[in-house]
N, CA, C and O atoms as a Maestro MAE file, in Angstrom:
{
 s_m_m2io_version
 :::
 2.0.0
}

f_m_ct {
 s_m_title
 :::
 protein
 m_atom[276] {
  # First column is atom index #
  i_m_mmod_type
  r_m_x_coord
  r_m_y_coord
  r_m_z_coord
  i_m_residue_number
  s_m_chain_name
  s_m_pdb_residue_name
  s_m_pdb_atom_name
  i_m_atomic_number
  :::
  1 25 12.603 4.480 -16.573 1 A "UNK " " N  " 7
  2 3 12.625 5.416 -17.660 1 A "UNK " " CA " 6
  3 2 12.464 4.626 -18.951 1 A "UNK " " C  " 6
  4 15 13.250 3.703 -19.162 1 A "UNK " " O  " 8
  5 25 11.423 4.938 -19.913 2 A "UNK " " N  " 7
  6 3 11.350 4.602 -20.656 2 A "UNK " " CA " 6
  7 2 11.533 5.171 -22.255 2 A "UNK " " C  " 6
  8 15 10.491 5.519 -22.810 2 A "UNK " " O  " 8
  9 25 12.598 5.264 -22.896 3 A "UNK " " N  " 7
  10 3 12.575 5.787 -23.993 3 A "UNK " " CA " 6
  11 2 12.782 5.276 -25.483 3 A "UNK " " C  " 6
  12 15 13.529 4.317 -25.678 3 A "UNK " " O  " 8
  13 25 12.304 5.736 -26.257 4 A "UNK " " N  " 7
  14 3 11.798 4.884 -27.389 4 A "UNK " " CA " 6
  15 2 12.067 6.261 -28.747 4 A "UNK " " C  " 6
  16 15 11.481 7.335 -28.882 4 A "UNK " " O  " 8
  17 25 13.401 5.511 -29.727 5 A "UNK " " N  " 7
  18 3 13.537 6.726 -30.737 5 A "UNK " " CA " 6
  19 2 12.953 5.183 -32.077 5 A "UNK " " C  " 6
  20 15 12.980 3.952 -32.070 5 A "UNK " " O  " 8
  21 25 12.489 6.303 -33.044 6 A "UNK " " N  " 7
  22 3 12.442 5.565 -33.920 6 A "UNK " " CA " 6
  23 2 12.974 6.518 -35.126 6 A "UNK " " C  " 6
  24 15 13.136 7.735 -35.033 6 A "UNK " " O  " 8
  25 25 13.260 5.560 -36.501 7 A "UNK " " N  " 7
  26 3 13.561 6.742 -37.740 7 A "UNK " " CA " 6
  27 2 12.507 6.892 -38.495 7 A "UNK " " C  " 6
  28 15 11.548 6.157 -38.263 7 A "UNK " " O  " 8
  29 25 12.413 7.957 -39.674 8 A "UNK " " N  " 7
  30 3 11.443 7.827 -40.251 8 A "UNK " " CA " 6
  31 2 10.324 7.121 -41.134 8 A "UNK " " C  " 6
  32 15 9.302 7.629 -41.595 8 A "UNK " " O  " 8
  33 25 10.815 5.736 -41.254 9 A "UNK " " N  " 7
  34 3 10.506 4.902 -41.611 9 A "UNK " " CA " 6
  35 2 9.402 3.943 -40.379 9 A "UNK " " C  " 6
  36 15 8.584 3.029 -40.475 9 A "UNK " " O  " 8
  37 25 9.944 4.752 -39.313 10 A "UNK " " N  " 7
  38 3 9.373 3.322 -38.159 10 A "UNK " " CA " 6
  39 2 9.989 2.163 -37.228 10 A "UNK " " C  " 6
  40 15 9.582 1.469 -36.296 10 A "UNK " " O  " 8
  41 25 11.101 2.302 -37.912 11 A "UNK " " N  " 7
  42 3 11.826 1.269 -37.329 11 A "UNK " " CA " 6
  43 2 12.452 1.630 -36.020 11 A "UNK " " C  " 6
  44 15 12.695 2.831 -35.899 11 A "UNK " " O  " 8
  45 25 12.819 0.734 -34.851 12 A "UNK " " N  " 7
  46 3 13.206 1.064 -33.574 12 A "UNK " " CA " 6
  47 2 14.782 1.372 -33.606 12 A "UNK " " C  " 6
  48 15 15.563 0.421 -33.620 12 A "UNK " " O  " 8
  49 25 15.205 2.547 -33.618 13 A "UNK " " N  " 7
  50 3 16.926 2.720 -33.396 13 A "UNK " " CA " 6
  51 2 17.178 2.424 -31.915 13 A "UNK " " C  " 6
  52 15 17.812 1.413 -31.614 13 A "UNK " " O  " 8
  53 25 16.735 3.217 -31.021 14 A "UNK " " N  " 7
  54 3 17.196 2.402 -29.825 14 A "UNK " " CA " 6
  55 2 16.031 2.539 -28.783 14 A "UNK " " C  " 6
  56 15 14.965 3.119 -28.991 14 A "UNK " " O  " 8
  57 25 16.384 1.959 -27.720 15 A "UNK " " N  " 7
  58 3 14.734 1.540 -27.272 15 A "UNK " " CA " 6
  59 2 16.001 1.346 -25.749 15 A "UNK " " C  " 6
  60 15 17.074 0.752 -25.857 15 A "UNK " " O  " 8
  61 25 15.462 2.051 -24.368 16 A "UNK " " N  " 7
  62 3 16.342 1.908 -23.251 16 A "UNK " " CA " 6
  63 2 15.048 1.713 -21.935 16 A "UNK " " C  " 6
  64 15 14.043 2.417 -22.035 16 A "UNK " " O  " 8
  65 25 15.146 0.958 -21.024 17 A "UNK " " N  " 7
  66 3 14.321 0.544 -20.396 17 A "UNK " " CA " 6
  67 2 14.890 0.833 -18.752 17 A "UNK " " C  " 6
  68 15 16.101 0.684 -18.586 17 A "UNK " " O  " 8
  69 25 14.049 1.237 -17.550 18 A "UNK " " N  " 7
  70 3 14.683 1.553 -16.326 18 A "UNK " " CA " 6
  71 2 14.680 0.202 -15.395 18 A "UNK " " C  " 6
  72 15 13.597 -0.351 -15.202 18 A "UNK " " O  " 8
  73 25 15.736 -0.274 -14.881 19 A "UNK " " N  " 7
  74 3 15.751 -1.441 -14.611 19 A "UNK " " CA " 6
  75 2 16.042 -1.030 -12.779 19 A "UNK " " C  " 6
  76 15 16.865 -0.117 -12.705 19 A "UNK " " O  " 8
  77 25 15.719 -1.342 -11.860 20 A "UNK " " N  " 7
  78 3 16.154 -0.734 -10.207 20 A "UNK " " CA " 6
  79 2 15.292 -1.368 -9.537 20 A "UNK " " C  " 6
  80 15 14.495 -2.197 -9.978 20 A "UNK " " O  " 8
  81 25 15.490 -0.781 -7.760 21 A "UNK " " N  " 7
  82 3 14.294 -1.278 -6.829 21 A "UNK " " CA " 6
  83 2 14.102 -0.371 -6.214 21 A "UNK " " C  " 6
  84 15 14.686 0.709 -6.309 21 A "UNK " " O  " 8
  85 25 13.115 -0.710 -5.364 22 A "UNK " " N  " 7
  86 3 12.231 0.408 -5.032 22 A "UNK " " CA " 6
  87 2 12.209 -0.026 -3.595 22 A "UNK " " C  " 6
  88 15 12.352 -1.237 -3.425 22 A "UNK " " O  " 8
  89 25 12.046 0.778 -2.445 23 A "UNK " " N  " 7
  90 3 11.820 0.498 -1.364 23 A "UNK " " CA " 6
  91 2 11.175 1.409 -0.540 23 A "UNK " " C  " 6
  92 15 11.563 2.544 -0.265 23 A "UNK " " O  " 8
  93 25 9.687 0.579 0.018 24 A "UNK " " N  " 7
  94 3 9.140 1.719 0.989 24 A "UNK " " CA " 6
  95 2 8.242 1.217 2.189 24 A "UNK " " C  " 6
  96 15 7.701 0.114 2.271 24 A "UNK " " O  " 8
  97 25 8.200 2.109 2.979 25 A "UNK " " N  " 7
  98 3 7.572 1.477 4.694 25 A "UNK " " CA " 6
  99 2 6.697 2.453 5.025 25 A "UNK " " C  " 6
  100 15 6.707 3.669 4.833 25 A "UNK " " O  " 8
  101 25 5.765 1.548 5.679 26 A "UNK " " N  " 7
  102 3 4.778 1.995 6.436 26 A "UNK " " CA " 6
  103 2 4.817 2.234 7.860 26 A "UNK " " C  " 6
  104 15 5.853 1.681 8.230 26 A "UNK " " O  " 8
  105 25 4.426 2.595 8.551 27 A "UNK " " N  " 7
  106 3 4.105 2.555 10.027 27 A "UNK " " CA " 6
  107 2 2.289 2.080 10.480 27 A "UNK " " C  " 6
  108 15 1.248 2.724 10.350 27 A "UNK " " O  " 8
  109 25 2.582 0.540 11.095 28 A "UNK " " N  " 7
  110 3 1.373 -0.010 11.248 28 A "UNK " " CA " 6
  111 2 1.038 -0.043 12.963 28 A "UNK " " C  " 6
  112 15 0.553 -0.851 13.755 28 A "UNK " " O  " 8
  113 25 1.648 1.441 13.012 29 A "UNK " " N  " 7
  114 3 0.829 1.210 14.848 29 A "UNK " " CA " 6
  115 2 2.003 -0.019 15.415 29 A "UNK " " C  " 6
  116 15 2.557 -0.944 14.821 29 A "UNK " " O  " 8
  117 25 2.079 0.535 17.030 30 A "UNK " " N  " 7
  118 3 2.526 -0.264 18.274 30 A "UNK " " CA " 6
  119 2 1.839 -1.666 18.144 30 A "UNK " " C  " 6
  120 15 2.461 -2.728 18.167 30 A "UNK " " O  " 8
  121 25 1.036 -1.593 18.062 31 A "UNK " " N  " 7
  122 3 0.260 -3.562 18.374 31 A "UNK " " CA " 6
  123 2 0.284 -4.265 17.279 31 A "UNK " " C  " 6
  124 15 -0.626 -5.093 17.312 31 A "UNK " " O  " 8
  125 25 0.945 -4.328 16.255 32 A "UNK " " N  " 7
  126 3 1.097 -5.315 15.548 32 A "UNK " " CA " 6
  127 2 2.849 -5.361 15.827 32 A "UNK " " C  " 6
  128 15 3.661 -4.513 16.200 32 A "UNK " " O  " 8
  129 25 2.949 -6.877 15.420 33 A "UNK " " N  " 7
  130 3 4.401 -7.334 15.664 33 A "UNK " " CA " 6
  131 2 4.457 -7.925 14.039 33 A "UNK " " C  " 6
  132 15 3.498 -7.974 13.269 33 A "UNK " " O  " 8
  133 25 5.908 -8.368 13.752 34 A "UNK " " N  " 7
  134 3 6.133 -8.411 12.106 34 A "UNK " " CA " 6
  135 2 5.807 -10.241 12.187 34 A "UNK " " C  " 6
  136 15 6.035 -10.912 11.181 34 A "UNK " " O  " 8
  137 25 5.425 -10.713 13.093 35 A "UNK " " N  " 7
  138 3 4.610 -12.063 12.493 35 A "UNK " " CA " 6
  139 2 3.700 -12.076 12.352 35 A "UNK " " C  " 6
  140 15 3.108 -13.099 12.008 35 A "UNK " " O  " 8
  141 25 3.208 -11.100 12.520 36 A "UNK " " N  " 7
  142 3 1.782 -10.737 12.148 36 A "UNK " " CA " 6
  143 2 1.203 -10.308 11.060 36 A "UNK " " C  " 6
  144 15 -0.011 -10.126 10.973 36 A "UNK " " O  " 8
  145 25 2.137 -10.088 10.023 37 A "UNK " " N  " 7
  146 3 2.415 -9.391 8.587 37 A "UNK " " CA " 6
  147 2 2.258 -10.719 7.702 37 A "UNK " " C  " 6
  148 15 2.542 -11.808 8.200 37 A "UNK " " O  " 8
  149 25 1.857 -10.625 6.544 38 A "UNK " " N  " 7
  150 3 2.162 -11.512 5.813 38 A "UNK " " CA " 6
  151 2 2.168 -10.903 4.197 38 A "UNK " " C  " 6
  152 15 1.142 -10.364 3.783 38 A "UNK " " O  " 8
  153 25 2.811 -10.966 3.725 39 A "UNK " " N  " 7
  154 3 3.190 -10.469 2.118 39 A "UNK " " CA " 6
  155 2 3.627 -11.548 0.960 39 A "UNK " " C  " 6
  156 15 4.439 -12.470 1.050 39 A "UNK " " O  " 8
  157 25 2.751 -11.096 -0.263 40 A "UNK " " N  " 7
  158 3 2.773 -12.347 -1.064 40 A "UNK " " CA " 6
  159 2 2.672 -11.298 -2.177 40 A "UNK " " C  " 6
  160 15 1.799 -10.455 -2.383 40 A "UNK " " O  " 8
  161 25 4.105 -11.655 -3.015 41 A "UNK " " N  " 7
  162 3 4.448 -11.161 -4.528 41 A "UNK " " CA " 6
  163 2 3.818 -11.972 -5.739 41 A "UNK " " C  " 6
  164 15 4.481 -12.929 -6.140 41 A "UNK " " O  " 8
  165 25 2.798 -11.739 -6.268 42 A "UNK " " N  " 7
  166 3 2.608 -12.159 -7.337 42 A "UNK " " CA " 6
  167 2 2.096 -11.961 -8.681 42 A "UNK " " C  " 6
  168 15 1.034 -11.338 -8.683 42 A "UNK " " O  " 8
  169 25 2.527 -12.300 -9.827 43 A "UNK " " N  " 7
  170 3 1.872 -11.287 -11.347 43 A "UNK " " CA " 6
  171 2 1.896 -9.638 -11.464 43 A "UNK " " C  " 6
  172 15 1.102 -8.919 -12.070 43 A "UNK " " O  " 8
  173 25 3.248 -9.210 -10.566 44 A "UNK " " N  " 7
  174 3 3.365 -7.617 -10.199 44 A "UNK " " CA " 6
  175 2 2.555 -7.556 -9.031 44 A "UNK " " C  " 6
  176 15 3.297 -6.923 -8.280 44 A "UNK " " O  " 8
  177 25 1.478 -7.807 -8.358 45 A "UNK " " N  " 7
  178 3 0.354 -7.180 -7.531 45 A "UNK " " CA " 6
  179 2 1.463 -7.694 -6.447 45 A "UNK " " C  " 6
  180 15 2.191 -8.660 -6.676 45 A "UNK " " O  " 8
  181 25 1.506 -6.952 -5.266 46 A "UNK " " N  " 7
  182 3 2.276 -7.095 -3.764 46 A "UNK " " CA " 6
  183 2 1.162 -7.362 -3.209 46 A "UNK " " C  " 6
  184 15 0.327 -6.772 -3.894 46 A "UNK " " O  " 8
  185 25 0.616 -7.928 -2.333 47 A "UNK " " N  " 7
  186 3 -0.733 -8.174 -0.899 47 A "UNK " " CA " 6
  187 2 -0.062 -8.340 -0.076 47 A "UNK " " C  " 6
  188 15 1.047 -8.851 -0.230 47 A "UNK " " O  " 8
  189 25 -0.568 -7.927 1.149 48 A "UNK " " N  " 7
  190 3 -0.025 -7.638 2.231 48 A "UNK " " CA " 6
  191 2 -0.993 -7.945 3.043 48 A "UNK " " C  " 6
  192 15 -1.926 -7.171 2.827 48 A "UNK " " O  " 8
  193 25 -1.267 -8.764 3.956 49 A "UNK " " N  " 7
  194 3 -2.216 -8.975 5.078 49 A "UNK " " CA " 6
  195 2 -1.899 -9.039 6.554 49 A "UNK " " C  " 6
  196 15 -1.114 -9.775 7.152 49 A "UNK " " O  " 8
  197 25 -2.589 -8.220 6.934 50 A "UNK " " N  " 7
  198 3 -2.605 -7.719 8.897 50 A "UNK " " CA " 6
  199 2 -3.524 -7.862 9.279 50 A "UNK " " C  " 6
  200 15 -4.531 -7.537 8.650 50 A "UNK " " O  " 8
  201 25 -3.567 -8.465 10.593 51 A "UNK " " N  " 7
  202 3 -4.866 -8.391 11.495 51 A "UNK " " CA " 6
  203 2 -5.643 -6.956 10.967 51 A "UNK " " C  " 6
  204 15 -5.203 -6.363 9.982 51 A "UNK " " O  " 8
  205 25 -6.459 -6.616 11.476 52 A "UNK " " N  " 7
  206 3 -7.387 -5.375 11.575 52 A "UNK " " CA " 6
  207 2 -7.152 -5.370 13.012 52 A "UNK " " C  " 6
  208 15 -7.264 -6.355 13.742 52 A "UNK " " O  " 8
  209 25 -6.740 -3.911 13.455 53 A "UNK " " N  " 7
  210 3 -6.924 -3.965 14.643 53 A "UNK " " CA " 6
  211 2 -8.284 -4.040 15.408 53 A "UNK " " C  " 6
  212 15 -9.326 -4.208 14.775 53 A "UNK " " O  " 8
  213 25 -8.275 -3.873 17.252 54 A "UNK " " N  " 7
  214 3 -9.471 -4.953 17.527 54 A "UNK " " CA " 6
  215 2 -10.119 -2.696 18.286 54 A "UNK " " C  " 6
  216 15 -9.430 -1.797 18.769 54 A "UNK " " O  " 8
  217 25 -11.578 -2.770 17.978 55 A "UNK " " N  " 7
  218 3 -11.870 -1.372 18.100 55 A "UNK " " CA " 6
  219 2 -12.726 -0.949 19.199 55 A "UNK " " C  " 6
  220 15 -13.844 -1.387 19.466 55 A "UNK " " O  " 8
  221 25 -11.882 0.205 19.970 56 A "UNK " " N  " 7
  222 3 -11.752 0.083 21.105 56 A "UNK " " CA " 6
  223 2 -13.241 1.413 21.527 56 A "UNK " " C  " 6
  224 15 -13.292 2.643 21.531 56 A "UNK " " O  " 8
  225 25 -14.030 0.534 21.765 57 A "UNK " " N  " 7
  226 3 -15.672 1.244 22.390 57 A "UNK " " CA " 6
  227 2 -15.147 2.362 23.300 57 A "UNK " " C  " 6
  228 15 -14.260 2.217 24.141 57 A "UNK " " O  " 8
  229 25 -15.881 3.617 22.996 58 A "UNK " " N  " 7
  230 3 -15.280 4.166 23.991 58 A "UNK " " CA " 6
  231 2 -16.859 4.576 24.942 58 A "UNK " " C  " 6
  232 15 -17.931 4.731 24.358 58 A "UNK " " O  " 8
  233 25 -16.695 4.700 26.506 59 A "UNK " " N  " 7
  234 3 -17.916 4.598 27.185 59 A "UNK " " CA " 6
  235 2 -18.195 6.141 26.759 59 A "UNK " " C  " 6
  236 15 -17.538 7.130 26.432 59 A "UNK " " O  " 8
  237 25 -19.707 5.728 26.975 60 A "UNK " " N  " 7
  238 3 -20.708 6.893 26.769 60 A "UNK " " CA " 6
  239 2 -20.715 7.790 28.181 60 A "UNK " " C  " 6
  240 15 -20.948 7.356 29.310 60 A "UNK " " O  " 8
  241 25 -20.477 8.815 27.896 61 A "UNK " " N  " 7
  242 3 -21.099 9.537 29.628 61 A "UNK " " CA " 6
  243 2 -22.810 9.738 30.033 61 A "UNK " " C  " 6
  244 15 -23.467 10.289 29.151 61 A "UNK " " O  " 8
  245 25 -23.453 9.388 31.115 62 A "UNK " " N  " 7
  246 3 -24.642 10.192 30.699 62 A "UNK " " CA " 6
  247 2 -25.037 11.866 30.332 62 A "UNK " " C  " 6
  248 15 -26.102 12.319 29.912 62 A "UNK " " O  " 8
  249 25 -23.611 12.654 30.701 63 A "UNK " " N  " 7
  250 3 -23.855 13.950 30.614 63 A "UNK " " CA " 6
  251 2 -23.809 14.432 28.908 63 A "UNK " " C  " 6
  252 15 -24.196 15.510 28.457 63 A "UNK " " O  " 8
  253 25 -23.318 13.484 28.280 64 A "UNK " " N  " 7
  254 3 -23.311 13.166 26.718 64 A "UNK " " CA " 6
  255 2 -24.227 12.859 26.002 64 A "UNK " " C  " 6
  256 15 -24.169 13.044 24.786 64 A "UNK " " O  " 8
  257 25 -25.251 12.333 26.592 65 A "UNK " " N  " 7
  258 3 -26.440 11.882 26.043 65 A "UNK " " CA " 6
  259 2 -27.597 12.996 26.233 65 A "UNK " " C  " 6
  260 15 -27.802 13.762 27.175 65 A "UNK " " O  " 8
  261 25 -28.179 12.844 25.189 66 A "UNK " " N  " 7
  262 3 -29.451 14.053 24.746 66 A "UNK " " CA " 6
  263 2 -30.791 13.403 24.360 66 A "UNK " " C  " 6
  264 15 -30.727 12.498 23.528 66 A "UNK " " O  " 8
  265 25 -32.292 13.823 24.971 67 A "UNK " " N  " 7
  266 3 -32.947 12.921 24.926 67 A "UNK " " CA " 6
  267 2 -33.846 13.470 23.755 67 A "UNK " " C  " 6
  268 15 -34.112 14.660 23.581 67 A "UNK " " O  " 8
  269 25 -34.233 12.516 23.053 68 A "UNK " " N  " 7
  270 3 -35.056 13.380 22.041 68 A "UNK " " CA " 6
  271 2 -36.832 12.432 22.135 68 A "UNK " " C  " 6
  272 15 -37.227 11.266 22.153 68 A "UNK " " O  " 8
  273 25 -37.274 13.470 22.164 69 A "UNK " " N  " 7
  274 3 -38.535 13.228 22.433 69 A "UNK " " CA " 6
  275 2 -39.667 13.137 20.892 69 A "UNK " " C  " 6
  276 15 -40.870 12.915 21.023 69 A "UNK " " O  " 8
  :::
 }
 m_bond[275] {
  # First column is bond index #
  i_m_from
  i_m_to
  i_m_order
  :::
  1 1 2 1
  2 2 3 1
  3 3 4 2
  4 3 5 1
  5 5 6 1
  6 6 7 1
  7 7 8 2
  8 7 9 1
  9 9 10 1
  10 10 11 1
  11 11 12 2
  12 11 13 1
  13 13 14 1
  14 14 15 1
  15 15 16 2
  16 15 17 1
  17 17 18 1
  18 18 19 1
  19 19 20 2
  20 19 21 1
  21 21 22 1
  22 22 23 1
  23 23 24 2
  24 23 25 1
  25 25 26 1
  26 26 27 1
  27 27 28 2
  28 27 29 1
  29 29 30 1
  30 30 31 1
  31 31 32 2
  32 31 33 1
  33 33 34 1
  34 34 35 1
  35 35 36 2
  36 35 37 1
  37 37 38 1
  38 38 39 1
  39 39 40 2
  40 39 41 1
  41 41 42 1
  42 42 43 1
  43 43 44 2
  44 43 45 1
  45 45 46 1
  46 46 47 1
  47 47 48 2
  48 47 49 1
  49 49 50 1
  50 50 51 1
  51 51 52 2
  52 51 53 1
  53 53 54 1
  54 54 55 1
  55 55 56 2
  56 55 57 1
  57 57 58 1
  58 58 59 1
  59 59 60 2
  60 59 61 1
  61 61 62 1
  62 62 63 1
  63 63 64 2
  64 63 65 1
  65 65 66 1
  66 66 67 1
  67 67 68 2
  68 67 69 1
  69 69 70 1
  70 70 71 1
  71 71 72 2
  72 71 73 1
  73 73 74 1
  74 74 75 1
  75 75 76 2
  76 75 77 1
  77 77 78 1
  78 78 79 1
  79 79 80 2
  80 79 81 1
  81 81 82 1
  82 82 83 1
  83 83 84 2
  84 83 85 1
  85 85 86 1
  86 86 87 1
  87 87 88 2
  88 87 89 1
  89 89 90 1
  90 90 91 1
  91 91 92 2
  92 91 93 1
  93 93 94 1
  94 94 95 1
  95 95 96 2
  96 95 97 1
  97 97 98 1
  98 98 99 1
  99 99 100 2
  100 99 101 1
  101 101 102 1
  102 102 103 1
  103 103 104 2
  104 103 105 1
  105 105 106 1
  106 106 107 1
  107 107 108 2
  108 107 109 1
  109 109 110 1
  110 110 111 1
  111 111 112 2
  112 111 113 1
  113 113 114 1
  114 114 115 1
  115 115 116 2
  116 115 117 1
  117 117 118 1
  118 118 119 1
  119 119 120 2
  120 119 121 1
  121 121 122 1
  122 122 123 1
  123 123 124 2
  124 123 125 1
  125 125 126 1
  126 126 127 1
  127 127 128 2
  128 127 129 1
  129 129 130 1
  130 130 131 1
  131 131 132 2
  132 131 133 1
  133 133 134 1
  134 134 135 1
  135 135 136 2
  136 135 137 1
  137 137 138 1
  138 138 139 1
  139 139 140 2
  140 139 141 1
  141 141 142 1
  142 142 143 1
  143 143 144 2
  144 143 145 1
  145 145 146 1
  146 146 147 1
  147 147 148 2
  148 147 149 1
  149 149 150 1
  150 150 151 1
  151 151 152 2
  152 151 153 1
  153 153 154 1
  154 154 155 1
  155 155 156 2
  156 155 157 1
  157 157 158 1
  158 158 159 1
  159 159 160 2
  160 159 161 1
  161 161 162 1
  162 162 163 1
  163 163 164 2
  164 163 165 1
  165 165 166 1
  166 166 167 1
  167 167 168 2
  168 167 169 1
  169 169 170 1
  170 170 171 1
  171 171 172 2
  172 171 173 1
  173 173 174 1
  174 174 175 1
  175 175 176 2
  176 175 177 1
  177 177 178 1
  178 178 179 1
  179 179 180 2
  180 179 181 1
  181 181 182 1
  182 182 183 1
  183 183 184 2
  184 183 185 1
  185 185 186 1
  186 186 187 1
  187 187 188 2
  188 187 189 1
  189 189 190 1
  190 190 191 1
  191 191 192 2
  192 191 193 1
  193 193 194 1
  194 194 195 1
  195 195 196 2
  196 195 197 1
  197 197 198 1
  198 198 199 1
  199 199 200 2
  200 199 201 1
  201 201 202 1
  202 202 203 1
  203 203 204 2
  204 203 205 1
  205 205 206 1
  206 206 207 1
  207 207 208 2
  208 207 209 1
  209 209 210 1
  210 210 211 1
  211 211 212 2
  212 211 213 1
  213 213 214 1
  214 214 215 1
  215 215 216 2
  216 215 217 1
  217 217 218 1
  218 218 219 1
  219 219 220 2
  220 219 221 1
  221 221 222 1
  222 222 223 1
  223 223 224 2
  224 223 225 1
  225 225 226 1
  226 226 227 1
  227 227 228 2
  228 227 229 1
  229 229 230 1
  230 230 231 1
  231 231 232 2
  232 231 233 1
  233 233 234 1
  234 234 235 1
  235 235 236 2
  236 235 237 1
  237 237 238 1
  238 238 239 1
  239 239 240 2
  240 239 241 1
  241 241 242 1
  242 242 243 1
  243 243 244 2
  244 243 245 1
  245 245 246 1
  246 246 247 1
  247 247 248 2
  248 247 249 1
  249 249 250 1
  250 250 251 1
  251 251 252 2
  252 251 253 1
  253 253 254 1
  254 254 255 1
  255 255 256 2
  256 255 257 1
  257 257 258 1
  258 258 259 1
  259 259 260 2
  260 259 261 1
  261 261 262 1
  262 262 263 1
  263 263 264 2
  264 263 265 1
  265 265 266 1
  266 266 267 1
  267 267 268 2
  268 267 269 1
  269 269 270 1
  270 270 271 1
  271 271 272 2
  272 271 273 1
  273 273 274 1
  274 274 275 1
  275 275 276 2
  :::
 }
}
């Protein structure tokens, strides 16, 4: 919270700033495990790096396939 009075002149009478933490989670899927995570705080920006999971082909049927001529 940020609030900011001034008088008529301009000058700052009081000035109050929100000071706390914050906490929040994701859900990254069954196949990653937390060594697999890596998080790096820096200049405000949070990064967070995870594998990409690995993407799973799914088979073609031939009754799925359409022939175009």
């Amino acid at each position: 919270m940020n609030k900011d009075e001034k008088n008529k002149a301009g000058k700052l009478i009081r000035q109050e700033r929100y000071a706390g933490s914050l906490e929040r989670s994701f859900y990254v899927g069954d196949d990653l495990k937390q060594e697999d995570i890596k998080a790096h705080y820096e200049n405000g920006v949070l990064k967070i790096t995870m594998p990409k999971p690995a993407v799973k082909k799914a088979a073609v049927d031939e009754k799925s396939r359409i022939a175009i001529e």
